[in-house]
C-alpha positions as CSV (number, residue, x, y, z in Angstrom):
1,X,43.8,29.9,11.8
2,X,41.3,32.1,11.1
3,X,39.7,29.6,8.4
4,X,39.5,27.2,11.4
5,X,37.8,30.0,13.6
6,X,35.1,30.5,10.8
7,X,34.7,27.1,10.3
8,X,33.9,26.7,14.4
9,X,31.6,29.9,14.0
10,X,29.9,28.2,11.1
11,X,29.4,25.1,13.2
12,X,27.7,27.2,16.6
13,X,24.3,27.7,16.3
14,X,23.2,31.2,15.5
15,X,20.4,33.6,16.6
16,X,17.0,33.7,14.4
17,X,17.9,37.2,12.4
18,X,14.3,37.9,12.1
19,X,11.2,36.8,12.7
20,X,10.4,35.1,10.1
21,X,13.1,32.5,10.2
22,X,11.1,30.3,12.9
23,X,7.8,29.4,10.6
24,X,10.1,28.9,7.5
25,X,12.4,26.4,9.3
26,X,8.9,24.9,10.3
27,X,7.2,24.4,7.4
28,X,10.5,23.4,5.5
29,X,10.6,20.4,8.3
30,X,6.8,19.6,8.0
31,X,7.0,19.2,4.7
32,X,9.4,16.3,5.4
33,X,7.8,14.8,7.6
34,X,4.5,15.2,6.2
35,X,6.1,13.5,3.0
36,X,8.2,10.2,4.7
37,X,4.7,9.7,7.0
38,X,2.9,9.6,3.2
39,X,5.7,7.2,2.1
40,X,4.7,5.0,4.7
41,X,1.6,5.3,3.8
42,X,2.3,3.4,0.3
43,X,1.9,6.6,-1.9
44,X,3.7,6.5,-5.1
45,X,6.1,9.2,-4.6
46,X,4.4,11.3,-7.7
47,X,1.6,11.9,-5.2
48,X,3.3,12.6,-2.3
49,X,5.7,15.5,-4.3
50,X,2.1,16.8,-5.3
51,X,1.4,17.2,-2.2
52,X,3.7,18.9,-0.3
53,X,3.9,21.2,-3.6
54,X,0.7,21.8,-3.0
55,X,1.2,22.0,0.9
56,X,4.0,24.5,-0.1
57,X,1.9,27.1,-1.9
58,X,-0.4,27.1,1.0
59,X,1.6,27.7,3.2
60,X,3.3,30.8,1.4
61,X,6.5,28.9,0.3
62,X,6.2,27.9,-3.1
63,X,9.9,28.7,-3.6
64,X,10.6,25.6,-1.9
65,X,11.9,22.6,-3.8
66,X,10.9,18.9,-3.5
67,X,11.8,15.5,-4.4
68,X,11.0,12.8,-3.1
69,X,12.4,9.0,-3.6
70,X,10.9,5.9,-1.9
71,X,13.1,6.0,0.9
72,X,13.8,9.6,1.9
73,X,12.5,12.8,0.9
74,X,14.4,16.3,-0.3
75,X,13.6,19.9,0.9
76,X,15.6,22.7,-0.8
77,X,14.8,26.1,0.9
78,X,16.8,28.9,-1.8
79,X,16.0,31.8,1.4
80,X,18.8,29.8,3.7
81,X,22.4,30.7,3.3
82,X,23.9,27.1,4.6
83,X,22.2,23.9,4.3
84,X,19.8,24.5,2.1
85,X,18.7,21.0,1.6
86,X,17.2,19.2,3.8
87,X,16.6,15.2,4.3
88,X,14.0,13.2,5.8
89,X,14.7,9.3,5.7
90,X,11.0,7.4,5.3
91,X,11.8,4.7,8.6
92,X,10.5,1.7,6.2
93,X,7.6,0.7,8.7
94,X,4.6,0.7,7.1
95,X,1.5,2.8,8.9
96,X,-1.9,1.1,10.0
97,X,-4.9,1.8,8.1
98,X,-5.5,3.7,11.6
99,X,-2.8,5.7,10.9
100,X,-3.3,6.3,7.3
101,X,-7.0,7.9,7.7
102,X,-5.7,9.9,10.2
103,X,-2.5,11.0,8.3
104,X,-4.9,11.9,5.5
105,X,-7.2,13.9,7.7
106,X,-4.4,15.9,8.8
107,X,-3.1,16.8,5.1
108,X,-6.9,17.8,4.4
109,X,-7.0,20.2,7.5
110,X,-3.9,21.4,6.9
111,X,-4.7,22.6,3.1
112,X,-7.1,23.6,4.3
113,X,-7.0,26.0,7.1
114,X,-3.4,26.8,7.4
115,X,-2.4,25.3,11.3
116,X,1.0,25.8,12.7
117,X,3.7,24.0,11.3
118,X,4.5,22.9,14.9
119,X,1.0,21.9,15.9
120,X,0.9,19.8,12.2
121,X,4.4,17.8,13.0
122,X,3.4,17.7,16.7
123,X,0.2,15.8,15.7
124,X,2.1,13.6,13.2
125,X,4.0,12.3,16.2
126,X,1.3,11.6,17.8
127,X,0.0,9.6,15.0
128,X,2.8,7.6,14.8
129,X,3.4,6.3,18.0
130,X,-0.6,5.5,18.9
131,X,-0.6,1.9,19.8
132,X,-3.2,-0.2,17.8
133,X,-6.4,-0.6,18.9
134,X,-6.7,-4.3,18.9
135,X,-4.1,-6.5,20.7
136,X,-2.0,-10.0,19.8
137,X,-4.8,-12.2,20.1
138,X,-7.3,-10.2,17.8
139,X,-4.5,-8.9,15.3
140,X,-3.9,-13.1,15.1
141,X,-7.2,-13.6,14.0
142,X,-7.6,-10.8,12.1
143,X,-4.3,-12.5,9.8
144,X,-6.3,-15.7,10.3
145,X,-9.5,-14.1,8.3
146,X,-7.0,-12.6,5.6
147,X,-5.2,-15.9,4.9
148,X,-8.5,-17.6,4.7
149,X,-10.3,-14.9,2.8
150,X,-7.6,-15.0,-0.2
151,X,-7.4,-18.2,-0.3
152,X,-11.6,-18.6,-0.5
153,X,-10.7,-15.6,-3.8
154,X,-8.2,-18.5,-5.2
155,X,-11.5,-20.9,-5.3
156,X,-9.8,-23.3,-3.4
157,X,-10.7,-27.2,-2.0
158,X,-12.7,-27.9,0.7
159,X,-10.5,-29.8,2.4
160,X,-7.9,-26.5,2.3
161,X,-9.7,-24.3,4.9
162,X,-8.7,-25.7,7.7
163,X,-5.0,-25.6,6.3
164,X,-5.7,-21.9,5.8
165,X,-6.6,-22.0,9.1
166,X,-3.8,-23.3,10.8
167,X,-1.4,-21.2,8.3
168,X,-3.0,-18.0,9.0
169,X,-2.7,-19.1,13.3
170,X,0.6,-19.9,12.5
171,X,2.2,-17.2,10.3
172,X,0.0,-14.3,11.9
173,X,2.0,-15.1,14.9
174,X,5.6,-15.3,13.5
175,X,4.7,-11.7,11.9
176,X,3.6,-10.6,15.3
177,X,7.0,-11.6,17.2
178,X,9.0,-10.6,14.1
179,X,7.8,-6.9,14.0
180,X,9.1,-6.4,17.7
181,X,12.6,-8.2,17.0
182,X,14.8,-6.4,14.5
183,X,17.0,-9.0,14.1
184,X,14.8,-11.5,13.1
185,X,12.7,-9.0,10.2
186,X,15.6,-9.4,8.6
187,X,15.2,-13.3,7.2
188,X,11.6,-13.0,8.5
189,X,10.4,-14.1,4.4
190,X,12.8,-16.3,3.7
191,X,12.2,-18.6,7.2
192,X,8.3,-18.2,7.0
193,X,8.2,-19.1,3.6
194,X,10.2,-22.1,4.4
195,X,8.5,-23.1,7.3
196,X,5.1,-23.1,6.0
197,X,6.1,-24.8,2.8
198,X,7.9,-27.6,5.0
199,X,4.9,-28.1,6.8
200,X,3.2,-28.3,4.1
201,X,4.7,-30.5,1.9
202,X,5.4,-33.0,5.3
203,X,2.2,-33.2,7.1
204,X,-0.7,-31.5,5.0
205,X,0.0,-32.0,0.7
206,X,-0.1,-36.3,1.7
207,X,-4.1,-35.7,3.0
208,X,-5.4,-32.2,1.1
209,X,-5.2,-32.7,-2.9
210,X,-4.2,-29.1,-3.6
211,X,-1.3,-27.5,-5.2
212,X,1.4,-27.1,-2.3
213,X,1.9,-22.9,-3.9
214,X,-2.0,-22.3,-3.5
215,X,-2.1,-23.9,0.0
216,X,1.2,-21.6,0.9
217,X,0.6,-18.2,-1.2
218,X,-2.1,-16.5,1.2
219,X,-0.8,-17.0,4.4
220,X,2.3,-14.7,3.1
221,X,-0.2,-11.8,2.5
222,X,1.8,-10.0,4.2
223,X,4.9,-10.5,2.8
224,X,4.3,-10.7,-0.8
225,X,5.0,-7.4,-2.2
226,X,2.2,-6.6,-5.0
227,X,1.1,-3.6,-3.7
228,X,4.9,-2.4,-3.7
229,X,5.3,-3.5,-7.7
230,X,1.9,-2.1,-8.5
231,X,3.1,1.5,-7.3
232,X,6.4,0.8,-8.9
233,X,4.4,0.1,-12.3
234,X,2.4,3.6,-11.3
235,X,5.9,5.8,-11.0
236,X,7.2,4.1,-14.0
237,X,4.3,5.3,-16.0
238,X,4.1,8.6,-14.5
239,X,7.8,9.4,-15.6
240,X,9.4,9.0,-11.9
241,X,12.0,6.3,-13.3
242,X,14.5,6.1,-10.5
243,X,11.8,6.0,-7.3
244,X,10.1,3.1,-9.6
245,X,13.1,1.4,-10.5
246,X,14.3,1.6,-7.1
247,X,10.7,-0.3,-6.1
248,X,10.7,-2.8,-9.0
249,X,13.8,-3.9,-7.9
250,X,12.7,-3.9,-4.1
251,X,9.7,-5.7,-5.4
252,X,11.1,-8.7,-6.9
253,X,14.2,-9.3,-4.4
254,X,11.5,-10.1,-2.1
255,X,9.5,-12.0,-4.7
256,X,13.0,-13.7,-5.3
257,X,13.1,-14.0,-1.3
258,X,9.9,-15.9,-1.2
259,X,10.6,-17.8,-3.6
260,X,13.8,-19.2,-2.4
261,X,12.4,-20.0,0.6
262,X,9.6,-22.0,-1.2
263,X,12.5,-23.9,-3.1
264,X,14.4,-24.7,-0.1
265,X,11.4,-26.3,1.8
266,X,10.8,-28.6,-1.3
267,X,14.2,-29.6,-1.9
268,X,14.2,-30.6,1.8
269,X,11.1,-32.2,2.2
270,X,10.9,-34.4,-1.7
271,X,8.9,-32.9,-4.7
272,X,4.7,-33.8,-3.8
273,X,3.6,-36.6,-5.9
274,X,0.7,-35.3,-8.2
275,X,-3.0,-36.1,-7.3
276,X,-4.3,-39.1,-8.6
277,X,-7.8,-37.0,-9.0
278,X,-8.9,-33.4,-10.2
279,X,-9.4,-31.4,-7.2
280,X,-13.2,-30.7,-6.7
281,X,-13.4,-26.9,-5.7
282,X,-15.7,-25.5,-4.0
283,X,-17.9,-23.2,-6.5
284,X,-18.3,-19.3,-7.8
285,X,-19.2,-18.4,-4.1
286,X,-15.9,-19.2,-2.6
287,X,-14.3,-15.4,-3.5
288,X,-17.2,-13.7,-2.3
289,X,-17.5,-15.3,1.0
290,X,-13.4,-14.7,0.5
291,X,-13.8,-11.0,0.2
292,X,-16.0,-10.6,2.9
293,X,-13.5,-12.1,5.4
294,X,-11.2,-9.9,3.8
295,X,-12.7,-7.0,4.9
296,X,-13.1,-8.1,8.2
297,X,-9.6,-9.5,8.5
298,X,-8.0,-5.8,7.4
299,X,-9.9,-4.3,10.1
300,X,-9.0,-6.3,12.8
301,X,-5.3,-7.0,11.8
302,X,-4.4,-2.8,10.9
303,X,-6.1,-1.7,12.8
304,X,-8.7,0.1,10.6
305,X,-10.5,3.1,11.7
306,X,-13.5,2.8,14.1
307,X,-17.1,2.3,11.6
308,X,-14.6,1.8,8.6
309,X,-15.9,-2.2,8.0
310,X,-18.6,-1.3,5.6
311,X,-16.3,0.7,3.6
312,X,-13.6,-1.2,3.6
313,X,-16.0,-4.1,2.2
314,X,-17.5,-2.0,-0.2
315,X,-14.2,-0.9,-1.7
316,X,-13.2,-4.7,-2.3
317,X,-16.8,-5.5,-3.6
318,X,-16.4,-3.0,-6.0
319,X,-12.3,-3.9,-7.5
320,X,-13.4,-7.8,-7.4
321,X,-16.7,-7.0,-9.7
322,X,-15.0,-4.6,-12.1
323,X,-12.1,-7.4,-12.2
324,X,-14.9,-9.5,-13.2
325,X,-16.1,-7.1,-15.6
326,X,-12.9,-6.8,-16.7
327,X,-12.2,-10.6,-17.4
328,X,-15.1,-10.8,-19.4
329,X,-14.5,-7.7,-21.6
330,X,-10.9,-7.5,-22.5
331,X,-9.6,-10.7,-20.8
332,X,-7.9,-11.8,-17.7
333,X,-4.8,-10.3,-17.9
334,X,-6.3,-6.9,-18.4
335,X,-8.7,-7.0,-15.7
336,X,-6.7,-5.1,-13.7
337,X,-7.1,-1.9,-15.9
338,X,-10.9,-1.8,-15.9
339,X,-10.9,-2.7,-12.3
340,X,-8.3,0.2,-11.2
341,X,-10.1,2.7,-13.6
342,X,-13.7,1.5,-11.8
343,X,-12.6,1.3,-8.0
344,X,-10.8,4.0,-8.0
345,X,-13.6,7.1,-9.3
346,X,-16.0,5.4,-6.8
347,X,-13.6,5.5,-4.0
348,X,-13.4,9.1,-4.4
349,X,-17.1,9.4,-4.4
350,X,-17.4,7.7,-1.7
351,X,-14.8,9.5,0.0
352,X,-17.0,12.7,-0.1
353,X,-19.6,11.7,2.3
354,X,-19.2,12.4,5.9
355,X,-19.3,8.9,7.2
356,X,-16.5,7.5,5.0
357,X,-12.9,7.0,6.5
358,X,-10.2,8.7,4.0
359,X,-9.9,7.2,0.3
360,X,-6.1,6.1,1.1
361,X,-7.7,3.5,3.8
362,X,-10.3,1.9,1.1
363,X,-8.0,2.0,-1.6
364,X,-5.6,-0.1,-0.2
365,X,-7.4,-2.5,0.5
366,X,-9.1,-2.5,-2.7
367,X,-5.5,-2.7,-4.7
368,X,-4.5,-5.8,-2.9
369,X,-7.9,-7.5,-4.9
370,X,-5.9,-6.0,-7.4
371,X,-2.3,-6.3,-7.3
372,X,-1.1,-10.0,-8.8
373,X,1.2,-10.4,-6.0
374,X,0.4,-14.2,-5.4
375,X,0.9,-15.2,-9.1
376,X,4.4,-13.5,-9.3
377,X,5.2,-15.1,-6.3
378,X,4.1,-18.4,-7.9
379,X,5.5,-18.1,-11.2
380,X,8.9,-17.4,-9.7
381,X,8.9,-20.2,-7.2
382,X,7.7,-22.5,-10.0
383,X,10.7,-21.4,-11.7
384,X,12.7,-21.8,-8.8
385,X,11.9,-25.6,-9.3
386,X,11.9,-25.7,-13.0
387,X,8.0,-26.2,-13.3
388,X,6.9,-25.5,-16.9
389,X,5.1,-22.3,-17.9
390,X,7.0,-20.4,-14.8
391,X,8.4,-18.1,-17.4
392,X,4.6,-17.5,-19.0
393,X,3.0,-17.1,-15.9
394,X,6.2,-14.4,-14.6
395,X,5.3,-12.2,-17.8
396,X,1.4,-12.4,-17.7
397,X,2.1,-10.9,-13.7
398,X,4.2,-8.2,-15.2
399,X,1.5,-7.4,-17.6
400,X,-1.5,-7.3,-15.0
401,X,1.0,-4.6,-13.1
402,X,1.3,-2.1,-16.3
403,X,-2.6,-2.7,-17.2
404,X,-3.2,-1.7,-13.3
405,X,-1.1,1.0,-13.2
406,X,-2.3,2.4,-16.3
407,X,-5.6,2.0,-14.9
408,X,-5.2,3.7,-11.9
409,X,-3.8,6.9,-13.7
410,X,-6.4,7.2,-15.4
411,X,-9.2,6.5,-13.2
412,X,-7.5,9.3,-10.6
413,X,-7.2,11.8,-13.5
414,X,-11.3,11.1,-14.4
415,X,-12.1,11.8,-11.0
416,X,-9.7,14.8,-11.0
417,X,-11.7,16.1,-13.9
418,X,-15.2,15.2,-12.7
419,X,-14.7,16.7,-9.1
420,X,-12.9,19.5,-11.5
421,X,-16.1,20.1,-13.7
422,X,-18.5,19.6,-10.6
423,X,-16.7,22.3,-8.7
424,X,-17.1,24.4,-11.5
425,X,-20.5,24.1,-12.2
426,X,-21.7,24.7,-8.7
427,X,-19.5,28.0,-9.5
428,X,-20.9,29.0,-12.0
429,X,-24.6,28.4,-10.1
430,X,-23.6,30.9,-7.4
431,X,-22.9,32.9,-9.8
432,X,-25.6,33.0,-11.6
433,X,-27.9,33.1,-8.5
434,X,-26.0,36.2,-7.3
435,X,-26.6,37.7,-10.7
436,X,-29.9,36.8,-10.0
437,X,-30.5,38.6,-7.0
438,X,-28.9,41.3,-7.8
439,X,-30.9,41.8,-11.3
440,X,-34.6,41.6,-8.7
């Protein structure tokens, strides 16, 4: 009986004992909500842990513990006598770029000058449930420009824009109705890719003399999941095996998703006869008119930040040249290196001025220039149909992730160590002017 009676005490809630209780329950609950909102963000969960570490020493509580895995995030508070550890599930809907530059702005300000935790998870709220700025029609179109825009970067036929056109119309709005019926997110890659590749192979591959995968790959933008193995590739590399093993494997079910989806439209519809002529594409200005409607298509369909166009098309104008560099230095399978160890140091330094939106918003856009999504997803549906070089083309995808993720390490540790340096010489200028002074 009386282990019962404790165990009902133990269950009542109890009175704060002092004062202090309040503001450490707070801050052990903004960290964890801080940390899923950056998980939604797409940060590799290396970043988000440094962080809230670094969240935690501002805030006075550098005793607290974190760990974070792509899913949920872990707060142990040792000053709590009974549940020290505390969860915080990441919901799995990914934030707007909207969202994201204001989620950044709010870490900033908060490591910076110290608000309540209450007024910090009270304006997290708020950022979460702000409705986009742009409605159906206009986030439509804005998918419309993104499936064009990629597939103008693939160099594709002329006679393929207006299927990107129709695609985009058509897959922009199954994402749409998808994202407001649980239910149907569920097979929401697996029908799409099947529809699209049914149409395709029924009523467009007969007039447009294009491969039926380049026609169907970028209307899926937003399905295929490079961006996920690209930060998979990054936690890997940084030493946080199980939240990048967790990813990869994430990563290529929905490859294998896609993929199976792709197969099963073929099979239906009867394997495309071959073109009786080379395809004539249209030239080396195709991926730059591509990355321009890019831009534009990101800002329209998430919702980017007001003023944000210029800087989102500046981020993607600087990956696609450094790819380029990249290609013509060390190959194209390691383009992705020098391109992730160029973008990334001018992000930052772009990031500085006043006019920018946060880095987060420019650099992911930038990675999906990057990230070899579309060939993974084409190498595994071509081995899906038992299309030769599938197996080759799987690797080289594989590869491009590790040189990208290697590249992105180390272009964020330069920039660490030039803003590092730079705030140390302006230091030591102070310094010396005080002396200065001081000395006359």
């Amino acid at each position: 009986m009386s282990r019962a009676r404790g165990a009902l005490q133990a269950l009542r809630p109890r009175a704060a004992t002092a004062d202090t209780d309040a503001p450490d329950v707070g801050v052990t609950a903004m960290l964890g909500e801080l940390g899923a909102a950056l998980l939604a963000a797409s940060q590799a969960t290396s970043d988000v842990e440094e962080t809230l570490d670094r969240l935690a020493r501002q805030y006075d509580r550098a005793d607290l513990r974190v760990f974070v895995l792509p899913t949920i995030v872990m707060v142990e508070d040792p000053r709590r006598a009974s549940s020290q550890t505390s969860l915080f599930a990441a919901d799995g809907t990914a934030l707007r770029l909207d969202q994201v530059d204001a989620l950044e702005r709010l870490v900033r300000q908060a490591s910076q000058s110290t608000p309540s935790p209450q007024d910090v998870v009270a304006r997290l709220s708020a950022i979460r449930s702000a409705p986009p700025r742009f409605g159906p029609v206009l986030t439509v179109f804005g998918y419309t420009l993104l499936t064009v825009g990629f597939g103008l970067v693939l160099n594709p036929t002329l006679t393929a824009l207006p299927v990107y056109v129709l695609l985009g119309v058509v897959v922009g709005s199954i994402v749409l109705i998808g994202a407001r019926v649980a239910t149907l997110s569920l097979i929401l890659p697996v029908l799409t890719a099947f529809s699209v590749t049914l149409l395709i192979s029924v009523l467009v591959r007969p007039l447009v003399h294009d491969d039926v995968l380049r026609l169907v790959a970028p209307s899926l933008v937003s399905f295929l999941p490079g961006l996920t193995l690209t930060i998979a590739a990054v936690e890997l590399t940084s030493g946080q095996m199980m939240a990048g093993a967790s990813r990869l494997v994430s990563g290529i079910a929905r490859l294998g998703l896609l993929a199976f989806g792709v197969y099963a439209g073929i099979s239906l519809a009867g394997e495309p006869p071959p073109p009786t002529t080379a395809p004539v594409q249209l030239g080396a200005w195709a991926p730059w008119a591509g990355i321009v409607l890019v831009a534009l298509g990101y800002y329209l369909y998430s919702a980017a930040p007001r003023r944000s166009l210029l800087w989102i098309l500046y981020a993607l104008v600087v990956a696609y040249s450094a790819q380029l560099l990249g290609d013509a230095l060390v190959g194209a399978e390691m383009s992705g290196l020098v391109g992730a160890l160029i973008v990334i140091p001018a992000v930052m330094l772009a990031g500085r001025l006043a006019a920018s939106p946060s880095t987060a918003v420019m650099l992911t856009c930038a990675y999906w220039l990057l990230v070899p999504g579309a060939m993974g997803f084409i190498g595994l549906s071509e081995a899906a149909s038992g299309t030769s070089g599938a197996t080759d083309t799987i690797l080289r995808t594989f590869g491009s992730l590790t040189a990208i993720a290697i590249g992105m390490l180390l272009g964020a540790g330069l920039s660490r160590d030039v803003m590092a340096m730079s705030r140390g010489w302006r230091q030591a200028r102070r310094r010396s002017g005080r002396d200065a002074h001081d000395r006359s």
